[in-house]
Structure formats: structure tokens, C-alpha cells
C-alpha positions in Angstrom: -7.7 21.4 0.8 -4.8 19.3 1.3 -2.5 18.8 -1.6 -1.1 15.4 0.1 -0.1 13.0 -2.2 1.5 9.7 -2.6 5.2 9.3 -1.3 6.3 6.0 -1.5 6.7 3.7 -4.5 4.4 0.7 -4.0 4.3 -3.1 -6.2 0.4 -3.0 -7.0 -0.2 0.3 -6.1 -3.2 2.1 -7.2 -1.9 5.7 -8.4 -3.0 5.1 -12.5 -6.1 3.7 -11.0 -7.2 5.7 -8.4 -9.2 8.0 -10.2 -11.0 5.3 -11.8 -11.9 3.6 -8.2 -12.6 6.5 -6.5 -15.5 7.1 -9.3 -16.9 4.1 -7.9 -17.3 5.0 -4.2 -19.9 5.5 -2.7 -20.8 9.1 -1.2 -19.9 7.9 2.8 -22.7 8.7 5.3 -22.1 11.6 7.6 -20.8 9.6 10.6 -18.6 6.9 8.3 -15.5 6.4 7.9 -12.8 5.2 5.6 -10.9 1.8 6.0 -7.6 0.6 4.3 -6.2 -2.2 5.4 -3.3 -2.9 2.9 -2.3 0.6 2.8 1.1 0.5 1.0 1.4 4.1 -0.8 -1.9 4.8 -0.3 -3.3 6.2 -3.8 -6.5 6.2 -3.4 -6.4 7.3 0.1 -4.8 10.6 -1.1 -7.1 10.8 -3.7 -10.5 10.4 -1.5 -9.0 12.4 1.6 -11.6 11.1 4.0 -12.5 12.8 6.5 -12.4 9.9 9.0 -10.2 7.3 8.6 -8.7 3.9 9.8 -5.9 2.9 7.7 -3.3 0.1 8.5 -0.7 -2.9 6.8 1.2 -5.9 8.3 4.6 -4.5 7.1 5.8 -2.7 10.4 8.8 -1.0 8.4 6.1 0.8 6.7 3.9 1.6 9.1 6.8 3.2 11.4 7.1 5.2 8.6 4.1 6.5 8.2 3.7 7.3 12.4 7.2 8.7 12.1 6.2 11.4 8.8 2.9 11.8 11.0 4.5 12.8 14.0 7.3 14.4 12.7 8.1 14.9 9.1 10.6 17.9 9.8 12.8 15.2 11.3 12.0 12.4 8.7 13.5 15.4 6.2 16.3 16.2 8.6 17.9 12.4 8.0 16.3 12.1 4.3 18.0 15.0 2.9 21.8 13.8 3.3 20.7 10.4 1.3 19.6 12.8 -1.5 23.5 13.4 -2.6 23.6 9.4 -2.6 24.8 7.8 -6.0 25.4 4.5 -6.4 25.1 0.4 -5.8 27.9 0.7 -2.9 26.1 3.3 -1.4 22.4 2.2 -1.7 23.9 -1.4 0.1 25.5 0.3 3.0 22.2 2.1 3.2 20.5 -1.0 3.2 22.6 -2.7 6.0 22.1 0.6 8.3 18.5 0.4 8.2 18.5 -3.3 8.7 20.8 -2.9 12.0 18.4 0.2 12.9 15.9 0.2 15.4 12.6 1.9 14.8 13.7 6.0 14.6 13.3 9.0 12.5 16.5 7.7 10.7 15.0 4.4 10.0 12.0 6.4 8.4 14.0 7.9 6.4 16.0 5.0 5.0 12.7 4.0 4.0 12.3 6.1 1.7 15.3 6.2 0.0 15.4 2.4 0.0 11.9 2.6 -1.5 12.6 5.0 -4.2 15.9 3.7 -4.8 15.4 -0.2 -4.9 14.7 -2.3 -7.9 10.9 -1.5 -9.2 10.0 -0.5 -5.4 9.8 -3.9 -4.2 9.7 -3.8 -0.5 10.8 -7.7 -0.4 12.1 -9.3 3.1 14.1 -12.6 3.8 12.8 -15.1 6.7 14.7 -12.8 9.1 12.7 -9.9 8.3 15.6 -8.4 6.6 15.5 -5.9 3.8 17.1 -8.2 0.9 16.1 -5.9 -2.7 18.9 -5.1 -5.0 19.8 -1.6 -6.2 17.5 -0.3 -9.4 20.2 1.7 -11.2 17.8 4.5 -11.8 18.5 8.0 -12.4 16.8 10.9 -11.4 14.9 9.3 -8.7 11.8 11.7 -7.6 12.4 12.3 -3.4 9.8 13.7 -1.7 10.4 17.3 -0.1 9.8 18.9 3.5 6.7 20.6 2.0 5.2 16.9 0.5 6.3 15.5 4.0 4.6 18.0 5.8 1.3 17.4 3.7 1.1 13.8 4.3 1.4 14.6 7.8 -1.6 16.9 7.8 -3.5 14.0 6.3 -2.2 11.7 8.5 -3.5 13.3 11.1 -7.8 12.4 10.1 -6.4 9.1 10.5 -5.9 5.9 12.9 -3.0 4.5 11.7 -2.9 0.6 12.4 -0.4 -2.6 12.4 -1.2 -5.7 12.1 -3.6 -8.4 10.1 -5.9 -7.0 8.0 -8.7 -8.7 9.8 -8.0 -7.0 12.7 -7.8 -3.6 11.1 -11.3 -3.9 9.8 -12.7 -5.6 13.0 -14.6 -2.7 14.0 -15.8 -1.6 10.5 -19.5 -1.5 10.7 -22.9 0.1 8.6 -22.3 3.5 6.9 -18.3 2.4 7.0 -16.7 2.3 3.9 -14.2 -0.3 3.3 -11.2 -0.8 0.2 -9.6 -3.8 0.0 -6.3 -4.0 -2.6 -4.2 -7.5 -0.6 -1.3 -8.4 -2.4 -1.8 -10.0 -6.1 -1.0 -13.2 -7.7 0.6 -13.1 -10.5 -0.4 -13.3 -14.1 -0.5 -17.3 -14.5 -3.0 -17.1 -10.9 -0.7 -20.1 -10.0 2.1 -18.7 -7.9 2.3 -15.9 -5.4 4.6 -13.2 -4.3 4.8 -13.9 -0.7 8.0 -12.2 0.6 6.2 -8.8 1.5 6.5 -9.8 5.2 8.1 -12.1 7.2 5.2 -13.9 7.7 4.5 -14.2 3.8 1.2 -13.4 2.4 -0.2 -17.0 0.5 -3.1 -18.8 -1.1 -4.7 -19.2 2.1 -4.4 -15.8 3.2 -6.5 -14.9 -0.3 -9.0 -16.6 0.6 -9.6 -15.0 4.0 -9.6 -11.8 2.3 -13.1 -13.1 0.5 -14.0 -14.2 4.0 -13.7 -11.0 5.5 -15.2 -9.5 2.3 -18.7 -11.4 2.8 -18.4 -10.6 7.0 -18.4 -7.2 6.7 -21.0 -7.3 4.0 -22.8 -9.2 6.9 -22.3 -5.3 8.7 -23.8 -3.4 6.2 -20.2 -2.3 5.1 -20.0 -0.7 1.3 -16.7 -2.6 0.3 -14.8 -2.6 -2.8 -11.8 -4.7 -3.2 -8.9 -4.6 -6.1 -7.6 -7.7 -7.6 -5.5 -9.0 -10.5 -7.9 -10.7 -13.1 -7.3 -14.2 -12.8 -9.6 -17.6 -12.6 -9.0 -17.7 -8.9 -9.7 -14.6 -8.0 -13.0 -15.1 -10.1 -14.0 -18.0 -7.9 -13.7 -16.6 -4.8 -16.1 -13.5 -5.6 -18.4 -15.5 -8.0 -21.5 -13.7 -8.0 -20.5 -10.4 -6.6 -21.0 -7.0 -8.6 -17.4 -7.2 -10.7 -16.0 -4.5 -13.3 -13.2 -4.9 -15.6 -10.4 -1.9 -15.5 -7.1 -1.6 -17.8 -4.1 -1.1 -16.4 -0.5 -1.7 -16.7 1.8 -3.9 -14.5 5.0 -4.1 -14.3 6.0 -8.4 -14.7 9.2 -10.5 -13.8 12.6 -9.4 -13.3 13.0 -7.4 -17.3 10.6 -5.2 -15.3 8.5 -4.2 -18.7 4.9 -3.1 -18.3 2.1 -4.8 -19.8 -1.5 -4.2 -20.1 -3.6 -6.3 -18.5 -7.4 -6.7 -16.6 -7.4 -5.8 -13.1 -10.8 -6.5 -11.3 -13.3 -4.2 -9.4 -15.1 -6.2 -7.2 -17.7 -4.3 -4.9 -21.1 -5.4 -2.8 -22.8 -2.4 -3.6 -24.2 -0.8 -6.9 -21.6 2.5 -7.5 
């Protein structure tokens, strides 16, 4: 069994709750398969390791990535092990501007990474250009992944149709016996504003409410679907009356970056 795991740092992702999700899936018929449509690190992904999958994001930086450690995580490691002797804010922002002048490569990939691991509280945060913008996190001993983790996630990758592009679209062929997770990006705490900067193309209130659009459409398919979401009065509205559990967790908040505990919702169409 593959010991794959998560290798990226993700804002909202699932690692501390992915075993408590994945005890709510449902046992996927023989001929379904698995779809994640906002991917980012991919907890509960690794966690589940479907056999069949269709997983996708509308950050392209990330999903090169992904194709590139698929393809080829030997030469993702070959450029990612010199930025492992890298120390410092000067260092980290020429890093920064490279992979913002790069074209999609194995280098790029690798920039990724250490961008990821090495940026303020893993924000992956773009300006309207499309261009990388997060400060450096002053953080010491910063966990890289090795060849061996690389060459894992590669093996897993390859189950898996890896996607760019809307989430609509990434689902649009999700049908009965499919098995669909849902995790978009949240609103914050006060359900008022949103953290829109993960793409160019922002991610905002309207977009949130096609996620509960596609949610009901593939219900309409006799998908199983369970969706994520911060715990908040709009988020209650839009899935009034679907099957919703309460889970703890803790989220990191504002720019002091401390965690606090808070309500995230489990929202699913099916009894788990």
C-alpha cells in the first residue's frame, strides 16, 4: 500500500480532519470513482487512496505541480534539493521572482514547493497579474519533502486524472456510484468577507453559491457528496435542510497567525 502522503502546505486544508471525514464516506461501488475538485494538498485524498480518481483545482501553479511530481518526481528533487541549503528573506524573494519569470518546468515545480513551505502560513496568494505576491514566514526548520515522499505521490498520482480548471467542469462527468468531496475556499470567521486572491480570477460570494448549485446537480446524478465548509450563517443557508455535522478543528486567523478552535461543517446528501 502506498505510503503517499500530503506534500504541500495548504490554507484550509484537511490533514487534522481527514480522518474524521474519511469516517464519513461512503464504501464506493465497485465501478466508482473519487472526485476532488479543490484539491490543494490533498489530505483526504491521501488518506482514502482511491482507486479511481478524478482530481483537479483552478490554480494552474499547482496543478503543474502536481503533473510535473507525477511525471517526474526524480527531476522535481533534482531542482528542489539545492533550495534546501536556502536561508533567508533575500533568498526566499529572489526565489520568488524566479518562479514568477518561469515558465511552466520541472524547476518551476520545484519553486513551488519551496515557496509553499517557505511562505507566510502557506498562503498561496496571487496579485491581479497572477503573480506570486506572499511574504517570507521566518520559519525554521521547515519540513521539505524527500525523493522517496516525491516518488510516493507519484505512484498515487498515477490512479488519477489530474484536471485544471472550474470546479464545475471537473465534476461534469461525475455520475451514480461516483463519490464526490467538495472543500472550496472558506469565508472567514465574521461569514462577511472572503479571501479571494487564490487565483487570478478570485474565488467570491457568487462563486459559493454555485458550489451549492453544483452540490444539489449532482445529487440530481445519484452522486454520494460530502462538502467541507467553515461554520457560518451563510454557509447554513445555502445547505438548509441537508444532512449537516458539526466537527472541531483549529484555524489559523488574520495576519498574528494564532490558531483557534472553531466549528467547521460536514455537510453530505447521504446518511454516512
Amino acid at each position: 500500500m502506498s505510503e503517499a502522503r500530503p506534500f504541500l502546505r495548504w490554507v484550509g486544508g484537511k490533514k487534522r480532519l481527514a480522518g474524521v471525514l474519511g469516517g464519513f464516506v461512503p464504501s464506493v461501488e465497485r465501478d466508482g470513482r473519487y472526485f476532488e475538485p479543490f484539491f490543494g494538498a490533498g489530505s483526504l485524498f491521501f488518506c482514502l487512496r482511491p482507486p479511481r480518481a478524478v482530481i483537479g483545482d483552478s490554480n494552474r501553479e499547482l496543478i503543474a505541480c502536481l503533473r510535473r511530481v507525477r511525471n517526474r518526481p526524480d527531476l522535481v528533487w533534482r531542482h528542489l534539493r539545492p533550495c534546501l541549503a536556502l536561508r533567508g528573506e533575500r533568498a526566499y524573494i529572489h526565489a520568488r521572482s524566479l518562479f514568477n519569470r518561469l515558465s511552466d518546468s520541472y524547476q518551476r515545480a520545484a519553486l513551488f514547493i519551496y515557496l509553499n513551505k517557505s511562505c507566510f502560513n502557506g498562503i498561496w496568494r496571487v496579485n491581479k497579474n497572477g503573480l506570486f505576491n506572499v511574504p517570507y514566514g521566518h520559519k525554521d526548520g521547515v519540513a521539505f519533502p524527500s525523493l522517496n515522499d516525491l516518488a510516493e505521490v507519484s505512484r498515487a498520482f498515477r490512479r488519477a486524472k489530474i484536471r485544471v480548471g472550474d470546479f464545475a467542469q471537473t465534476v461534469s462527468d461525475a455520475g451514480r456510484g461516483d463519490f464526490v468531496y467538495l472543500d472550496p475556499p472558506y469565508p472567514p470567521l465574521n461569514g462577511t468577507a472572503f479571501f479571494c486572491h487564490y487565483t487570478k480570477e478570485r474565488f467570491n460570494r457568487n462563486d459559493h453559491a454555485r458550489v451549492a448549485e453544483v452540490f444539489r446537480l449532482l445529487t440530481s446524478r445519484g452522486c454520494n457528496v460530502l462538502l467541507s465548509y467553515a461554520d457560518v450563517p451563510l454557509v447554513r443557508e445555502l445547505y438548509k435542510g441537508c444532512r449537516t455535522i458539526e466537527v472541531s478543528t483549529q484555524r489559523y486567523v488574520a495576519s498574528h497567525g494564532r490558531r483557534y478552535e472553531v466549528s467547521d461543517l460536514a455537510i453530505m446528501n447521504y446518511t454516512p
